[in-house]
N, C-alpha and C positions, 0 to 999 in steps of 0.2 A: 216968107215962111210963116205959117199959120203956128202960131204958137197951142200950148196946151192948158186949155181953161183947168186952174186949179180951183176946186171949191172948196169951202171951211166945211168943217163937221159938225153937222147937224147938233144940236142938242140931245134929242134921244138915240143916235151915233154913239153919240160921246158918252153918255149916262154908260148905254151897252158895254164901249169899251172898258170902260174903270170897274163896270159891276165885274164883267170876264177877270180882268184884270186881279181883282178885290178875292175873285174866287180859288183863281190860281195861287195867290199868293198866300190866302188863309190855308189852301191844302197842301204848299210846300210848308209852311210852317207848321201844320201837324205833323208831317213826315218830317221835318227835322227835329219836333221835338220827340217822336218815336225812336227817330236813331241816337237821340242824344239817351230818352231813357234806358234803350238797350245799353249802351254803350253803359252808362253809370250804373245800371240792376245788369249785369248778365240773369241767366235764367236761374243760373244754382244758386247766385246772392239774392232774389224774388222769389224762389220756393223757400227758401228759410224764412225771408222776410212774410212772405203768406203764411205760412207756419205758424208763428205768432198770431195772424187773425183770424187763423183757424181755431188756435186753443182759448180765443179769446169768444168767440162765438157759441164754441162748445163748450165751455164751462157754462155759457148763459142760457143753454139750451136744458144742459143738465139740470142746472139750478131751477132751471119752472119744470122739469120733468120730477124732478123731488116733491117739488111742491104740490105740483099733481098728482101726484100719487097718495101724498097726505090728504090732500083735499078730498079722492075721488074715496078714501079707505072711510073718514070721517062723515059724510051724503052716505054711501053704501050701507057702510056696516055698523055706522052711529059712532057717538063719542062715547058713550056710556060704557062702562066696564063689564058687564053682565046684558048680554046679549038676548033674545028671543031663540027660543030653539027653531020656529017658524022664519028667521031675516037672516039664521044663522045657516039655512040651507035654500032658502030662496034667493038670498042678495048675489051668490057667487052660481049657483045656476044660471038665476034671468041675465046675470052681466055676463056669463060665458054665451049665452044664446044672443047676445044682443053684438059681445064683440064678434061672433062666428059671420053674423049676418054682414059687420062692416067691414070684415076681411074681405068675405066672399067678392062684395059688392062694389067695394070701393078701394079695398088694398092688399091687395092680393098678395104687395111683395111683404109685405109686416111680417108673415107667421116664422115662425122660426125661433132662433135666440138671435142673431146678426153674427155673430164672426163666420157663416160658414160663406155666408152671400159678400159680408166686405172681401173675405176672399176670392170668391167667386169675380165680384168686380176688378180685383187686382191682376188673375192672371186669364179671363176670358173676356168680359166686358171694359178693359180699357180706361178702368176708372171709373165707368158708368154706375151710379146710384142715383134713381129720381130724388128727387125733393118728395117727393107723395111718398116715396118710404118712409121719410122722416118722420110725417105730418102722420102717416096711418101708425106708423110704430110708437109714435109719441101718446097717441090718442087711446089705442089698443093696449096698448102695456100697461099705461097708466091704469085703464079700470079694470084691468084683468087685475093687474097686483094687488090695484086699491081694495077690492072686491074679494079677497084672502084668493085666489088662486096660488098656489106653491110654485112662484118665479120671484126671480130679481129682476132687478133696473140697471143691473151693470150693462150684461149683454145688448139690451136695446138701447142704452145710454151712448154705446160702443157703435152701433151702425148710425147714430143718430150722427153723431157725431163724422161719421164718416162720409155719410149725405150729403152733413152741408161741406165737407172738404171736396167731394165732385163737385156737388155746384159752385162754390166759388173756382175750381181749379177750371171748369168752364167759361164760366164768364171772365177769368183772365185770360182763356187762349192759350193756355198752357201745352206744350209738343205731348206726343201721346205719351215716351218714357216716363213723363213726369204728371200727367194723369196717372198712370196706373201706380206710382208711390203716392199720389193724395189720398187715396181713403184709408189705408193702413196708418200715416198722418193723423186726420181724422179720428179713426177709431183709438187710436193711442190717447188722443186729446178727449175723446169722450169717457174712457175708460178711467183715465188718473180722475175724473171729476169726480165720477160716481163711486172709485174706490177710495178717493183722497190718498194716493198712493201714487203716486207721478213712478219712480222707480218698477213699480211691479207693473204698471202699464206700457211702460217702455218693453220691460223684458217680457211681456207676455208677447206683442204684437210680433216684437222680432222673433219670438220663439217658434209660432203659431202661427202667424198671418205670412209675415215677407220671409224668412226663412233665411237671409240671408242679409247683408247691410255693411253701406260703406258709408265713409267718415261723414260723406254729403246726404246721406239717410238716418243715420244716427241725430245726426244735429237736428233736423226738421222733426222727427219724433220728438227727441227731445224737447226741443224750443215749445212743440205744441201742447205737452203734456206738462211741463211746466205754467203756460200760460193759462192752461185749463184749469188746473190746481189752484193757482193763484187766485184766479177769479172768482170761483167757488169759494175757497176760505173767506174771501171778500165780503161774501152776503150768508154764508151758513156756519162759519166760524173756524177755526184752524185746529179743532178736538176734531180728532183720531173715531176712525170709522165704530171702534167700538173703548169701553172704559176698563183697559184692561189693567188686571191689579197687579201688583210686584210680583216675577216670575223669575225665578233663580234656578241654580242645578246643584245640589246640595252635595251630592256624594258619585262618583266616577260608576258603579253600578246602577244607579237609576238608565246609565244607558239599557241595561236588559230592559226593565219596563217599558221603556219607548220604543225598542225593537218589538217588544211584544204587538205595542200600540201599532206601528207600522207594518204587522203582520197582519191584524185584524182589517185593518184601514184599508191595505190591498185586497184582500178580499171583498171586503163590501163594497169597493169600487167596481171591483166585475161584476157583482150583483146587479148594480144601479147598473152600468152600463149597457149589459144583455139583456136586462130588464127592458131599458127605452127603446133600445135595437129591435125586440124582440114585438112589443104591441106595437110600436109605430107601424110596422111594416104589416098586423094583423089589423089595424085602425083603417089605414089607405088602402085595407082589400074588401071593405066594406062598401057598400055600395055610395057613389056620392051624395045620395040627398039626404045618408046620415050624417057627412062631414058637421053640416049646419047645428046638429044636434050634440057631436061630442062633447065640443068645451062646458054644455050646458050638464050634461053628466057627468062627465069629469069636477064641475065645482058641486054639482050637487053632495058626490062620495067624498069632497074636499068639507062640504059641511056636514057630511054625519062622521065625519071623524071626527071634527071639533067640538061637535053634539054631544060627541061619547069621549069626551073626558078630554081632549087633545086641541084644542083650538087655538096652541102655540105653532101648528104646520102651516097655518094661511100665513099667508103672505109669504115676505124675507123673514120677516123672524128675527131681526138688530135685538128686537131689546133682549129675547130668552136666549140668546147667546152670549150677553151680557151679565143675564143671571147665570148660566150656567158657568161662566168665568168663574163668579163669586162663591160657589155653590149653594144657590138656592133649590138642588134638586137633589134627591137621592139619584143613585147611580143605576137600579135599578128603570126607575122613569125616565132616564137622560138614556139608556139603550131604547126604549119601548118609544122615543121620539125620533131617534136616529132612523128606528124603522119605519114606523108613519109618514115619517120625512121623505123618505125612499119613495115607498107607496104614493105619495101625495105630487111628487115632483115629477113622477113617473107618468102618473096620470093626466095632469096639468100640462106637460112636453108634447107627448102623443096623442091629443086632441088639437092639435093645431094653435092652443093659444097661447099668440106674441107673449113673450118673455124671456129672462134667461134663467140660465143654470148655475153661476158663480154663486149667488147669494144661497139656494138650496146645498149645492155644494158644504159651501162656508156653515150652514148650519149643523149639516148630518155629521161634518169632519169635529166642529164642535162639542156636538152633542157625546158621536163616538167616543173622542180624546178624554171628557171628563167622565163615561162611562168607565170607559176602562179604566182612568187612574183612581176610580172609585173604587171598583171590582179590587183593583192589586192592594190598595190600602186596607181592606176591609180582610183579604188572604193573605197577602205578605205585609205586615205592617212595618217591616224595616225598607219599604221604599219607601220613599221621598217625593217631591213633588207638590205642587198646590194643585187643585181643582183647575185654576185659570191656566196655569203651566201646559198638561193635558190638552184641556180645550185648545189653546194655539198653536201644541205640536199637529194635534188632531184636523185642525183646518190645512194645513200645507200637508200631510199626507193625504186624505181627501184633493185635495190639487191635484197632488203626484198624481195619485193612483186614478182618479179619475178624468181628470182633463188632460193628462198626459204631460205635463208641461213641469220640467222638475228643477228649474232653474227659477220661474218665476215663484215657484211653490215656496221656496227656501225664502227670496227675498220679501215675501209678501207678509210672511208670519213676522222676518225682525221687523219691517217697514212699519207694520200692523201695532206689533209692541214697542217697538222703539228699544229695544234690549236685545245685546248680540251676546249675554253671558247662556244664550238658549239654544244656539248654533249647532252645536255639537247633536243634541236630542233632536235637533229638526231636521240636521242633515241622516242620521240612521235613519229615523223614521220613515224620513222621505223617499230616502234610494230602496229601501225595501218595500214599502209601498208600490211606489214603480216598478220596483222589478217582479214583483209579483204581480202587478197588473197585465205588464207587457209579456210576462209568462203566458196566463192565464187567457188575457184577450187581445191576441196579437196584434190588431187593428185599433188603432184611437176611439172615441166615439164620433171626434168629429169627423174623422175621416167617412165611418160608417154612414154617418147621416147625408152626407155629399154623397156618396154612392146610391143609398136609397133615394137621394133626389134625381139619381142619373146624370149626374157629373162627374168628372174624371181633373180634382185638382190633387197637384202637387201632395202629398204626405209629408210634414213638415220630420218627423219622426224617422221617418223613411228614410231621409235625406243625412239623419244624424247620425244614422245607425248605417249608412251604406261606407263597404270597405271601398275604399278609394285606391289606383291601380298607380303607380310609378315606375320614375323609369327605370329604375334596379329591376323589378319585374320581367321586362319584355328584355332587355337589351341580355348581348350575349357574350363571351369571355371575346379579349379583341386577339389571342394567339394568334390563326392566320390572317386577320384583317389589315397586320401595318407593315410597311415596305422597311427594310432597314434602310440605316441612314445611307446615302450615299446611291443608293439603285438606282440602274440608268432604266429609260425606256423597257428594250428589251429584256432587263430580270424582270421589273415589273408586269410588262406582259407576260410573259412565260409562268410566274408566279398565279396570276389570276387563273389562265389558262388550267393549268391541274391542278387549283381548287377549285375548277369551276365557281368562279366568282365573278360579280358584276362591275364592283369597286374593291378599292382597299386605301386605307387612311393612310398620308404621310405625313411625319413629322416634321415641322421645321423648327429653325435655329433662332432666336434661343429656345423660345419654347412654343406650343402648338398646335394645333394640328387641321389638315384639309383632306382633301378626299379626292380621287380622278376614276374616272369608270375608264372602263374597256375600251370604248369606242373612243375613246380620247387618244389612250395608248397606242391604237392599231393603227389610227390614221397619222400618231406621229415616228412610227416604224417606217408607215410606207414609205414617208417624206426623207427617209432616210437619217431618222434622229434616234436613231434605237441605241447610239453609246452615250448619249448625253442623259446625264444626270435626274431623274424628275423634276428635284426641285428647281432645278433654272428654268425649266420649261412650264412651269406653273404663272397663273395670271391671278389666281386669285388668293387672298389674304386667309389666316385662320380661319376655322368656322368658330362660333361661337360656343363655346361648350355647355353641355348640358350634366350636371350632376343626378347621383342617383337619387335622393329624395325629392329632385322636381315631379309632381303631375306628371302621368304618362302625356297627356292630350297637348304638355307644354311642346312637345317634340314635333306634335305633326306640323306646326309653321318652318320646320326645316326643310320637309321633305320638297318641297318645291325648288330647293337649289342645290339639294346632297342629299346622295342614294345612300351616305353612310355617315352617321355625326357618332363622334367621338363623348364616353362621359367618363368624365375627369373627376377626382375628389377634391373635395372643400380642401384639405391641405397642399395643396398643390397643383397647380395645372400642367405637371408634367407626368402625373401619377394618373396612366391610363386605368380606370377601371373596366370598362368594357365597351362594345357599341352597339347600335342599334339601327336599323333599319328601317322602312316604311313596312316591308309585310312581319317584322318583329311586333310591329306597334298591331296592324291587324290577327297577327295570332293568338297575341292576347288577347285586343279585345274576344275574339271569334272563341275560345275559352271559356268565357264566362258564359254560366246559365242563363236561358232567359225566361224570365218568371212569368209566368200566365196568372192575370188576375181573378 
């Protein structure tokens, strides 16, 4: 028998073999240290822990966005105190023409303030925000603001921020659910930076951006906004976004003043509002090859206001709000700046150039608030009150009234002062604010400005203010619905039969209840079980009962297993209140109006 020549393995055989071998084995060992990581990070404990390197990024973003800004105001507009009437209306023109051109050309997503687009990213694009938003909003805001145009650095500091939370939420490979909570993340962590307010960042995003938040969204906002803060205080110091002086509440009537204050506040909120509403939409009917030219005339009328007596309106404006705390102004000049303010903010928005709205806000609410507690000192001089007191009721109804947000409004002014003996004057002010806005101009601004882009998001406002349906609502008394105790087959049928009915609920022992339709009972008559009792002939257990204060919408996972569920009161689950059906639940809804936008 011819045996079988074994041969040894070659040398570059064998090299082949061990390199394959070398290769499998390093790729099993990535996939097992993949499952080991999933295994010890689930995704919800690696969004938090991302969270943290988000607010650690966005603080450092914020932080050179500050300083650019500084820098770009000092090159622009000079350091010197006394300006050129000539650099005083050409520095913020040529930078308006010069940012229009690098929008056009280069960043087309920049224009705007950002919270309407991180929104936009959250419930249409998936989390989507390029890095070139960042880079164009970082670049563009900077020398629009530096350059006195009438915006802030919050709103841009806010998408900036939420930029870089999509790009890293990208490059970790994060499931889509959890892309679309990173830029709201994000913008939370850019926002506390550039307010140094972590608190009023939180509550704005959820007020205004997500609209809604569970314990595993709160935490990541949170984490990130604190991390943002932190690292900001780190390199710009831990003083308070402005230097405000001791503000007390002297006497239980100075509430009327500030109800006053929150009367006027509301209104000039609809002002501003209708106002931006109003030329944006007259700007973008202009033909496009003025686009390039607006922001250059929009800073030019920004520098002949400052020409003519006013050159506290460029920029943010920290420090005159500062003074105006102190009172360094008559009250007469602090109204005629509130106005400007308007004009100037209004102008600078509806030319397209990148910036936001909080800090003008913040100044007009300012300015207003020490206007009027000037006005009231001056005619009723038994109010009370400091100059600085005013001024920071005056910024949180400015909130209210015009950003619509009246939760973040309240915490932003004690957050801002550090004093909650103020509470009381911030909360009237503010709810009347609001409620005169929301009178006045039924629709947010933000909202209007996503419509005039031709988007269709979510109305966070909307959402607050919508009456919500329950099961009390639809469900209906349970008189002929329950079988008495004891009923065999036959009553029970007979029963349905001349109420023409489909089902009806039985009660069981001890306590309970289930439900049997028609065709149940008919097919157990044929069978010849018409004297036997229901409930022996029942297979299935209670239904789970429903109370009247649940959600109507909790109801519809019943209908798939019972034509009739039983709702019980909280005191007892033997205490029928009524029941409900599936076309219950549809006549309701089918009731409600449907709004045409």
């Amino acid at each position: 028998m011819k045996g079988v020549e074994v041969r040894p393995p070659t040398p570059s055989t064998t090299a082949t073999g061990q390199q394959e071998q070398s290769t499998h084995s390093s790729a099993a060992a990535r996939r097992s240290a993949r499952t080991l990581l999933r295994s010890m990070f689930q995704e919800d404990r690696f969004f938090l822990l991302l969270s943290v390197f988000i607010g650690v990024f966005s603080g450092l973003a914020v932080v050179c966005f500050r300083f650019a800004i500084d820098w770009c105001r000092i090159y622009i507009l000079g350091s010197g105190v006394g300006l050129s009437p000539t650099r005083l209306v050409l520095a913020p023109a040529l930078t308006g023409l010069f940012v229009a051109i690098l929008v056009k050309r280069f960043f087309p997503g920049a224009r705007g303030s950002g919270v309407n687009q991180t929104k936009a990213a959250l419930y249409i694009y998936n989390g989507y925000i390029p890095v070139r938003t960042a880079v164009g909003k970082f670049i563009t805001s900077s020398l629009a603001i530096g350059a006195g145009h009438s915006l802030g650095p919050e709103d841009p500091s806010l998408q900036i921020g939420a930029s870089l939370a999509s790009a890293l939420g990208r490059y970790t490979r994060l499931s889509r659910e959890r892309m679309r909570l990173i830029a709201p993340v994000g913008a939370a962590a850019g926002l506390a930076a550039a307010f140094n307010a972590p608190i009023s960042a939180v509550l704005f995003v959820i007020e205004e951006v997500i609209g809604r938040w569970s314990a595993g969204v709160l935490g990541s906002v949170v984490l990130s906004s604190v991390a943002s803060a932190v690292v900001m205080r780190w390199f710009l110091g831990s003083e308070a976004l402005f230097r405000v002086p001791t503000v007390h509440m002297e006497h239980p009537w100075e509430l009327i003043a500030y109800a006053i204050l929150g009367i006027v506040g509301g209104l000039a909120s609809v002002v501003f509002a209708r106002g931006i509403s109003t030329l944006r939409l007259r700007f973008r009917s202009l033909p496009k090859q003025t686009q390039i030219w607006q922001p250059a005339f929009a800073g030019a009328l920004i520098g002949f206001i400052a020409l003519f007596g006013a050159p506290q309106v460029m920029g943010a404006g920290y420090e005159y709000i500062d003074e105006a705390m102190h009172g360094q102004f008559t009250w007469q000049f602090l109204a005629i700046l509130a106005g400007l303010k308007i004009v100037a903010t209004i102008l600078s928005f509806v030319s397209g150039t990148p910036g936001g709205m909080f800090a003008p806000t913040l100044f007009i609410g300012a300015m207003l608030g020490a206007s009027v507690g000037g006005a009231e000192h001056s005619l009723l001089p038994f109010f009370g009150g400091s100059p600085g007191t005013y001024a920071l009721v005056g910024m949180g109804v400015l909130f209210a009234g015009f950003l619509r947000v009246p939760m973040t409004s309240v915490f932003m002014v004690l957050e801002v002062s550090g004093n909650y003996s103020i509470i009381l004057p911030v909360i009237v002010a503010n709810t009347l604010a609001y409620v005169i806005s929301r009178g006045l101009q039924p629709t947010p601004i933000f909202d209007l400005l996503t419509r005039q882009d031709g988007l269709e998001l979510p109305s966070m406002e909307d959402l607050r203010e919508e009456e919500s349906l329950h099961v009390e609502d639809a469900m209906r008394p349970p008189d002929d619905l329950v079988l008495p105790h004891g009923a065999t087959v036959a009553q029970a049928l007979q029963q349905l039969t001349e109420k023409s009915l489909t089902a009806v609920l039985v009660p069981l022992q001890p306590y309970g209840w289930t439900s049997i339709d028609k065709h149940t009972l008919a097919n157990l008559a044929e069978e010849g079980q018409g004297a036997v009792e229901v409930t022996s002939v029942l297979n299935s257990g209670p239904i789970p009962c429903l109370h009247p204060d649940h959600p109507l919408d909790k109801a519809l996972p019943y209908f798939d297993r019972w034509d009739l569920v039983p709702v019980v009161s909280r005191a007892g689950l033997t205490q029928l209140e009524g029941v409900i059906s599936p076309r219950d639940v549809l006549d309701e809804y089918r009731s409600l109006p449907v709004e045409s936008e």
